[in-house]
PQR file of N, CA, C, O and H, with PARSE charges and radii, in Angstrom:
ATOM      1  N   UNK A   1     -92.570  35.303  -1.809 -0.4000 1.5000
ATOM      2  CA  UNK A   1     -91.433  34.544  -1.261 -0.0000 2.0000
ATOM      3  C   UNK A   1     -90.133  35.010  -1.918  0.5500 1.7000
ATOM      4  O   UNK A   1     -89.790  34.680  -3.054 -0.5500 1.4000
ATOM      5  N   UNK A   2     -89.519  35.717  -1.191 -0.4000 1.5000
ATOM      6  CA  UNK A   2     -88.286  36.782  -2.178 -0.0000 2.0000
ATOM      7  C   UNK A   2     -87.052  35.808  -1.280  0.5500 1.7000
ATOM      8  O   UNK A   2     -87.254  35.442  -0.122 -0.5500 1.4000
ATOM      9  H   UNK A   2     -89.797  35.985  -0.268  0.4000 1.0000
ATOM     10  N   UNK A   3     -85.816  35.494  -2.024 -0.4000 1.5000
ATOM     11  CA  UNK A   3     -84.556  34.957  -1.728 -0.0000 2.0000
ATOM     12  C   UNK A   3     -84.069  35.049  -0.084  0.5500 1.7000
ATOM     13  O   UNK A   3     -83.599  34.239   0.715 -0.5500 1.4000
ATOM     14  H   UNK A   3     -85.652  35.791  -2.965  0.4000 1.0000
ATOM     15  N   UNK A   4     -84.525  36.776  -0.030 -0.4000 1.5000
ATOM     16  CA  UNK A   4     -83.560  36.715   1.811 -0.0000 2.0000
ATOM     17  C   UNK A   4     -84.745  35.858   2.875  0.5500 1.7000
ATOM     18  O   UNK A   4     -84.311  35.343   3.906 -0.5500 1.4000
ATOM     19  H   UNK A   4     -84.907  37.433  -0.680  0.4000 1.0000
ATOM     20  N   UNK A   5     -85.922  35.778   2.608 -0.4000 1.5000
ATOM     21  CA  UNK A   5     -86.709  34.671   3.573 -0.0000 2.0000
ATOM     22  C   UNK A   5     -86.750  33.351   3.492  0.5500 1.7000
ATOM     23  O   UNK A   5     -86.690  32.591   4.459 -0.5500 1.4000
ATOM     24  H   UNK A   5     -86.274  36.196   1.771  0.4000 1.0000
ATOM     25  N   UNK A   6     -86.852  33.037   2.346 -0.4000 1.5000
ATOM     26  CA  UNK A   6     -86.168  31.305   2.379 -0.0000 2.0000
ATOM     27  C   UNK A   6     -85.002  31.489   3.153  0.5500 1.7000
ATOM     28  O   UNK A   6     -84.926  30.955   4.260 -0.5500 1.4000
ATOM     29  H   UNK A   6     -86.901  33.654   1.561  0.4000 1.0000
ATOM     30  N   UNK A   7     -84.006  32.239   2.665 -0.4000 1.5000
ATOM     31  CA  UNK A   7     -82.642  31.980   3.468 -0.0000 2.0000
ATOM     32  C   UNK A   7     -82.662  32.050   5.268  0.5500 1.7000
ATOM     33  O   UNK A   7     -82.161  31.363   6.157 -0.5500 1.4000
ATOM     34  H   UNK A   7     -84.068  32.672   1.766  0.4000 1.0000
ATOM     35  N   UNK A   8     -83.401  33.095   5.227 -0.4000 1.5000
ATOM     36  CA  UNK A   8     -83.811  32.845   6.925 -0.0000 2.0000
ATOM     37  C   UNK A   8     -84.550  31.824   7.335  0.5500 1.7000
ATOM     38  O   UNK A   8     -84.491  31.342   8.466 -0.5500 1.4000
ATOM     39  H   UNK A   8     -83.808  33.654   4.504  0.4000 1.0000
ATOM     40  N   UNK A   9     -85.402  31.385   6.278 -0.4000 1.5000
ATOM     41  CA  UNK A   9     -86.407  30.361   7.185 -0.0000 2.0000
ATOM     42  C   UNK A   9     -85.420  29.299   7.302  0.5500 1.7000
ATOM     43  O   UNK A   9     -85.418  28.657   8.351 -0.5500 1.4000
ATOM     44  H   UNK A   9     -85.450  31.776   5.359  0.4000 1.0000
ATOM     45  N   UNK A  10     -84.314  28.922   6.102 -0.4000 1.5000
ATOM     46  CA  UNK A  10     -83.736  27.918   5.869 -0.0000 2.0000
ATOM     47  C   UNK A  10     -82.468  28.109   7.503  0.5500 1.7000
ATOM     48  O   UNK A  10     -81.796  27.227   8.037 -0.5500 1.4000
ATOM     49  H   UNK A  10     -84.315  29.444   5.250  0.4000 1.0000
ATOM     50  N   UNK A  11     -82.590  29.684   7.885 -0.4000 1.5000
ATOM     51  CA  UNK A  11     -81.388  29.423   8.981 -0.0000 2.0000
ATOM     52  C   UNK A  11     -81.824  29.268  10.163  0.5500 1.7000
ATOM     53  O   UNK A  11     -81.215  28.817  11.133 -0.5500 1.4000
ATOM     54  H   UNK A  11     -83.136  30.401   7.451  0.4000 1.0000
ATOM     55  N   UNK A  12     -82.995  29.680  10.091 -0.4000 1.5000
ATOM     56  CA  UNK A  12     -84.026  29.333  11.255 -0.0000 2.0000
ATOM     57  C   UNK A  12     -84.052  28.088  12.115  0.5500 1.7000
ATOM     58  O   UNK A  12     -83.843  27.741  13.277 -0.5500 1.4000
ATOM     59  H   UNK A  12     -83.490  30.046   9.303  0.4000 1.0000
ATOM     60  N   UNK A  13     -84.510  27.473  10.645 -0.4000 1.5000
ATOM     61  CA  UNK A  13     -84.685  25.915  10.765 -0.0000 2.0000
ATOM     62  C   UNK A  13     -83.403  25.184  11.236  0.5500 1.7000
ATOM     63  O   UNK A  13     -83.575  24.329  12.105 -0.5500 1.4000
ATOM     64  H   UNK A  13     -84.680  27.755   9.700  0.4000 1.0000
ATOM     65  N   UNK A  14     -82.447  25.345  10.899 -0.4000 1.5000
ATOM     66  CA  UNK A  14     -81.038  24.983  11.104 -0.0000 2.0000
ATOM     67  C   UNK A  14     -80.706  25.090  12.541  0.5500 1.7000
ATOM     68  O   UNK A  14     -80.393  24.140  13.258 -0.5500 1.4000
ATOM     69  H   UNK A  14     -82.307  26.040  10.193  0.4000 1.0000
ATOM     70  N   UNK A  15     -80.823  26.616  12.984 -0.4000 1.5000
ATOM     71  CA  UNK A  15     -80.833  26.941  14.211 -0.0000 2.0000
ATOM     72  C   UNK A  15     -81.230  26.103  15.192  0.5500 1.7000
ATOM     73  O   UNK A  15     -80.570  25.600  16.101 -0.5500 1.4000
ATOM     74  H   UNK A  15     -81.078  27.388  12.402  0.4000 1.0000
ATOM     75  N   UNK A  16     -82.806  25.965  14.815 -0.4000 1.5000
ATOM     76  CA  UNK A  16     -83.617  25.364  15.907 -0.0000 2.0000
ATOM     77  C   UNK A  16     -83.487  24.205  15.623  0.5500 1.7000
ATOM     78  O   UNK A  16     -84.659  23.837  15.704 -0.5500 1.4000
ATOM     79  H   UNK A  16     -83.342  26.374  14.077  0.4000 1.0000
ATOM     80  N   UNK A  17     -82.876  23.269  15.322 -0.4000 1.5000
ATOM     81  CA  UNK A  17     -82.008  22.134  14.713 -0.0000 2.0000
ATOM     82  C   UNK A  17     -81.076  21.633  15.275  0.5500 1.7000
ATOM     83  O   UNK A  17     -81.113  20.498  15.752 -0.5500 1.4000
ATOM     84  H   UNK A  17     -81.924  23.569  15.256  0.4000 1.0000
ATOM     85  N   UNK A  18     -80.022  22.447  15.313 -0.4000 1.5000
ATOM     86  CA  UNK A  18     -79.141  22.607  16.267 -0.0000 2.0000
ATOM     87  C   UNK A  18     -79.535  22.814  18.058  0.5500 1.7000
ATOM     88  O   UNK A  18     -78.875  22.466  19.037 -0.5500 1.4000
ATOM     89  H   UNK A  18     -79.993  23.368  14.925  0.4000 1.0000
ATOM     90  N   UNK A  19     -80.653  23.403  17.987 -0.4000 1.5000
ATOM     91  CA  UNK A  19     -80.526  24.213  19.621 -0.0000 2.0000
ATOM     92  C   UNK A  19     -81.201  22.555  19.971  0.5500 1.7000
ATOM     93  O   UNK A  19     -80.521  21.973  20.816 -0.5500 1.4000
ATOM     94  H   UNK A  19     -81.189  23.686  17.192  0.4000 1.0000
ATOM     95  N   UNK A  20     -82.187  21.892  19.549 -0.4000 1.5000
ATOM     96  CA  UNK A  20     -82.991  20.799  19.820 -0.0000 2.0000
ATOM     97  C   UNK A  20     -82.070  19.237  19.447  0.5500 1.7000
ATOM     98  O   UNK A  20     -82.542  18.124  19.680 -0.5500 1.4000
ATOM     99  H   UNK A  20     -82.740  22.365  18.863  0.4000 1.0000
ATOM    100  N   UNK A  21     -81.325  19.368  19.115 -0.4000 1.5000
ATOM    101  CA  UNK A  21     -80.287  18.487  18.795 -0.0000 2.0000
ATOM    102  C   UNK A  21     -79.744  17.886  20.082  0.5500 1.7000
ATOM    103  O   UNK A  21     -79.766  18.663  21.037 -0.5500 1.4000
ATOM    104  H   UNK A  21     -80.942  20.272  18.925  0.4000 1.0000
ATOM    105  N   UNK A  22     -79.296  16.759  20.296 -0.4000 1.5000
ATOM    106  CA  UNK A  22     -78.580  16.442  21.407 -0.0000 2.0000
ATOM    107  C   UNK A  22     -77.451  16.466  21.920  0.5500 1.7000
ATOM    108  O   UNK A  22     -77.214  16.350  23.122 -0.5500 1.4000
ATOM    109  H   UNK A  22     -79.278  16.128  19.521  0.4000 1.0000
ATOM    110  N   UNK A  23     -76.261  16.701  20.592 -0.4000 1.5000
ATOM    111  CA  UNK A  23     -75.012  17.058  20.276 -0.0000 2.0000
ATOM    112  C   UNK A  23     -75.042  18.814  20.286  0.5500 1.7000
ATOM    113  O   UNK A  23     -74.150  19.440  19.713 -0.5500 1.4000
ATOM    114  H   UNK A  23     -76.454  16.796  19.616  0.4000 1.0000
ATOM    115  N   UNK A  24     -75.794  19.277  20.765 -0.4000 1.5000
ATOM    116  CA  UNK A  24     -76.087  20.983  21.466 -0.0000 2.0000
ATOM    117  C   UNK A  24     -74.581  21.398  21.418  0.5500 1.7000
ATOM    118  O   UNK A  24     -73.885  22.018  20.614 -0.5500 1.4000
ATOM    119  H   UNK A  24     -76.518  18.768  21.231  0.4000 1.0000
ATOM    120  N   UNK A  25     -74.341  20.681  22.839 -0.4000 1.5000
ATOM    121  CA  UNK A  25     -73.079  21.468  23.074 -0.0000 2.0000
ATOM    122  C   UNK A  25     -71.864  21.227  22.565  0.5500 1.7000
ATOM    123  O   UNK A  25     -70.943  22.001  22.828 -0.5500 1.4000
ATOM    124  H   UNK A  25     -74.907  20.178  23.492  0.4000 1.0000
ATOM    125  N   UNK A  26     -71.646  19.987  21.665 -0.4000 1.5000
ATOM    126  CA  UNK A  26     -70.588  19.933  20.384 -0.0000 2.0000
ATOM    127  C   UNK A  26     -71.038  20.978  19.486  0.5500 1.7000
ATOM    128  O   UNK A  26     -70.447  22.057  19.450 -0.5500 1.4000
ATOM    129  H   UNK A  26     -72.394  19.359  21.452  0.4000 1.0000
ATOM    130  N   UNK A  27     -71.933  20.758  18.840 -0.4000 1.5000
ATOM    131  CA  UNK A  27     -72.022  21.942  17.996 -0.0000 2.0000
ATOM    132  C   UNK A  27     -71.287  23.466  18.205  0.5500 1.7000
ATOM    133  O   UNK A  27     -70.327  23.992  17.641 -0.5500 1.4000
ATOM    134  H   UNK A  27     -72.413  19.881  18.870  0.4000 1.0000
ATOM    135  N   UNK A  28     -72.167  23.903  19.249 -0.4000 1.5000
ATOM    136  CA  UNK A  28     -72.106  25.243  19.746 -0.0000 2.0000
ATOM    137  C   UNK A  28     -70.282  25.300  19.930  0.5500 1.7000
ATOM    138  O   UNK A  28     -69.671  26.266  19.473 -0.5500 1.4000
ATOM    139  H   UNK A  28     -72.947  23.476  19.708  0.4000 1.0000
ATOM    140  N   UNK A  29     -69.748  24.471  20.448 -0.4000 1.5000
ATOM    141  CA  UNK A  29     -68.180  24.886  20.546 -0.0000 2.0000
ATOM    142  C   UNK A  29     -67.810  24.961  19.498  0.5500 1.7000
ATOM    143  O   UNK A  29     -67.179  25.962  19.157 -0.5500 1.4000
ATOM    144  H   UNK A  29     -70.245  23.687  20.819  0.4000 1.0000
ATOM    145  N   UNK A  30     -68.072  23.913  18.595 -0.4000 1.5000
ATOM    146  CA  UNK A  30     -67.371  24.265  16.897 -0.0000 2.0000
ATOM    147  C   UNK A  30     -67.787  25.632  16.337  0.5500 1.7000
ATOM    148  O   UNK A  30     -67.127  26.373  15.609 -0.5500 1.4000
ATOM    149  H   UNK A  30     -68.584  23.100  18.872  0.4000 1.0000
ATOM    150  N   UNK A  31     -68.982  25.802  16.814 -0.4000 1.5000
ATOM    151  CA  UNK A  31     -69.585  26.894  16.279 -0.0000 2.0000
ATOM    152  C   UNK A  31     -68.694  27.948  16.281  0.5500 1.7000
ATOM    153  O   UNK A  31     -68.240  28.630  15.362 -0.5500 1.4000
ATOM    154  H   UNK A  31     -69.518  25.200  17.405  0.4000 1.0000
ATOM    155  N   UNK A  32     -68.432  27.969  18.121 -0.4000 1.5000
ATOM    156  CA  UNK A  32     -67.730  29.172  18.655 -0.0000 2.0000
ATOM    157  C   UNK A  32     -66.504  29.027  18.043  0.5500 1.7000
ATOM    158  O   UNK A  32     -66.269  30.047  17.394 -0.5500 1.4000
ATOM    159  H   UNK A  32     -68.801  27.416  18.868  0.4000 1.0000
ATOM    160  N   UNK A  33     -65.428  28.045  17.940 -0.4000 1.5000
ATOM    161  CA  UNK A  33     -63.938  28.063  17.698 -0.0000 2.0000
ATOM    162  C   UNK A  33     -64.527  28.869  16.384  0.5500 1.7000
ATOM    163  O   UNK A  33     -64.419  30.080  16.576 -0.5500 1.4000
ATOM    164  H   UNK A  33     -65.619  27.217  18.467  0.4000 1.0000
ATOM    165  N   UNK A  34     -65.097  28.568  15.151 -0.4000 1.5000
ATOM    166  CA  UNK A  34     -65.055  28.813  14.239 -0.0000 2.0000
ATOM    167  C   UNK A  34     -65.244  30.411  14.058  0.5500 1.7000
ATOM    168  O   UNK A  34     -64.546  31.120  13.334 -0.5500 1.4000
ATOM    169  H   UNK A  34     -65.185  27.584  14.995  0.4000 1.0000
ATOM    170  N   UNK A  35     -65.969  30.694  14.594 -0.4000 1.5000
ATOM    171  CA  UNK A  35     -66.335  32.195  14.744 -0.0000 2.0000
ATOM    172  C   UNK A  35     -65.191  33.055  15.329  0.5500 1.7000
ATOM    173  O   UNK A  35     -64.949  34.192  14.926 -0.5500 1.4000
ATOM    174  H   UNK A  35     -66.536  30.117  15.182  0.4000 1.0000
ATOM    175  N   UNK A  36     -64.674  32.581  16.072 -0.4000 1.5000
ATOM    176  CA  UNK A  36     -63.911  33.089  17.006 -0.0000 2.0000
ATOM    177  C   UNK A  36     -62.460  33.021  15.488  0.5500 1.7000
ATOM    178  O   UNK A  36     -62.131  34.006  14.827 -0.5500 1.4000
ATOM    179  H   UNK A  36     -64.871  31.657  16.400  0.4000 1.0000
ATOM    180  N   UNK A  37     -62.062  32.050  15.373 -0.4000 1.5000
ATOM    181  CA  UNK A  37     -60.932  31.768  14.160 -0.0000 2.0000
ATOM    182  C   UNK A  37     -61.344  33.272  13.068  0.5500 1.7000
ATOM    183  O   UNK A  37     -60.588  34.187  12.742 -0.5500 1.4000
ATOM    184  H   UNK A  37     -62.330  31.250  15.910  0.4000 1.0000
ATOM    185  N   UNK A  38     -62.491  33.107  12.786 -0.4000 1.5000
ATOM    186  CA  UNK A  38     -62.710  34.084  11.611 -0.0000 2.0000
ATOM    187  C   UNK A  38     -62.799  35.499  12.013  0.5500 1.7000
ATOM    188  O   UNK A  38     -62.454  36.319  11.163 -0.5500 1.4000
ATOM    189  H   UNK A  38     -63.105  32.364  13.050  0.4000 1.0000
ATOM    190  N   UNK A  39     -63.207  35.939  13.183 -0.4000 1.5000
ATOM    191  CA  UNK A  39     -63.000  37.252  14.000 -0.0000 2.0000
ATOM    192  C   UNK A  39     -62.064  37.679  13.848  0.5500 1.7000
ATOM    193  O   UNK A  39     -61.835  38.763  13.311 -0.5500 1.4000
ATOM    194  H   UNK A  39     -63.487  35.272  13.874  0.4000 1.0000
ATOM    195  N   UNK A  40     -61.116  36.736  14.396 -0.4000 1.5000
ATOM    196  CA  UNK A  40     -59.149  36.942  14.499 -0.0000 2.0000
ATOM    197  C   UNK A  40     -58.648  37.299  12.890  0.5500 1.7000
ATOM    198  O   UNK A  40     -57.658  37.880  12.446 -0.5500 1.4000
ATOM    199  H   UNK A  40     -61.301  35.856  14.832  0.4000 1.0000
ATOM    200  N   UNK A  41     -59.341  36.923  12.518 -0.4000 1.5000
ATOM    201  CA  UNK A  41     -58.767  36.873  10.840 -0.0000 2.0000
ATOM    202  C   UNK A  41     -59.080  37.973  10.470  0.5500 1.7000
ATOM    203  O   UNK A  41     -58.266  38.801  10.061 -0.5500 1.4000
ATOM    204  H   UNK A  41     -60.145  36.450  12.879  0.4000 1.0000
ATOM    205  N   UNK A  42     -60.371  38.164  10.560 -0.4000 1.5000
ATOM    206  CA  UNK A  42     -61.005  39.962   9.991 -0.0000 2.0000
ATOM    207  C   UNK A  42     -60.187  41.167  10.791  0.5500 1.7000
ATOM    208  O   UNK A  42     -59.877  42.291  10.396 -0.5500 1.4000
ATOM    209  H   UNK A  42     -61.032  37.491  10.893  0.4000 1.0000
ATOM    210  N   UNK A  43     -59.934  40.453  12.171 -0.4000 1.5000
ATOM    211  CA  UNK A  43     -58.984  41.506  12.765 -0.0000 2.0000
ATOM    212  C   UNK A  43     -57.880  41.698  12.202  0.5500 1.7000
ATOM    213  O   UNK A  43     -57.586  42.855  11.903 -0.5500 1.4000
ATOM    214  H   UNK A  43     -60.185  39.540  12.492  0.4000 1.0000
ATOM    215  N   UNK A  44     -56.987  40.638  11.910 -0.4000 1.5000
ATOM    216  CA  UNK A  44     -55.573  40.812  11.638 -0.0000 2.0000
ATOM    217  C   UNK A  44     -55.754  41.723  10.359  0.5500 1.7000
ATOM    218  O   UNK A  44     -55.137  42.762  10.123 -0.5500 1.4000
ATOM    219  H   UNK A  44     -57.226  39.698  12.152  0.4000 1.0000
ATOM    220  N   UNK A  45     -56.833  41.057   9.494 -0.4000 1.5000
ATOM    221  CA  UNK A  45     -56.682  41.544   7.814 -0.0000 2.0000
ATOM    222  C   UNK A  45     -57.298  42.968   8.214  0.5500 1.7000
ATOM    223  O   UNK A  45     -58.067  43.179   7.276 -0.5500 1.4000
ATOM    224  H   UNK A  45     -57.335  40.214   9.685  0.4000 1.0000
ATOM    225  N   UNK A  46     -57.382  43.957   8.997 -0.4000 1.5000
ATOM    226  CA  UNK A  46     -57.864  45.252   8.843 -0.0000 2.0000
ATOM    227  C   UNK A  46     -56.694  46.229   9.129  0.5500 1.7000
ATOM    228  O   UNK A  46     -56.537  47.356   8.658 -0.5500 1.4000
ATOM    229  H   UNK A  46     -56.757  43.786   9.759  0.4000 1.0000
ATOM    230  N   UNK A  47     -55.706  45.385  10.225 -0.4000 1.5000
ATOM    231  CA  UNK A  47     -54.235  46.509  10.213 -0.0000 2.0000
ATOM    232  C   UNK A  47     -53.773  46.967   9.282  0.5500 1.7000
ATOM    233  O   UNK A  47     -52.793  47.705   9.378 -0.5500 1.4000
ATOM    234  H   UNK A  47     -55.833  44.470  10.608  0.4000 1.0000
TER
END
């Protein structure tokens, strides 16, 4: 049991947590703004 598989099982679990959740599609938008916010950011910070 080495560190990077707990961490997956632990995101796994989260995942399928989320996907089985009933608040699905709240999640998933925060998800997205958030991702989307930090994209923009890695973009700007590479010019």
């Amino acid at each position: 049991m080495n560190k990077y598989f707990i961490k997956g099982l632990l995101t796994g679990t989260f995942i399928g947590f989320i996907l089985t959740s009933p608040k699905r599609e709240l999640w998933l938008k925060q998800l997205e703004c958030k991702l989307k916010r930090f994209a923009r950011k890695a973009i700007t910070h590479q010019k």
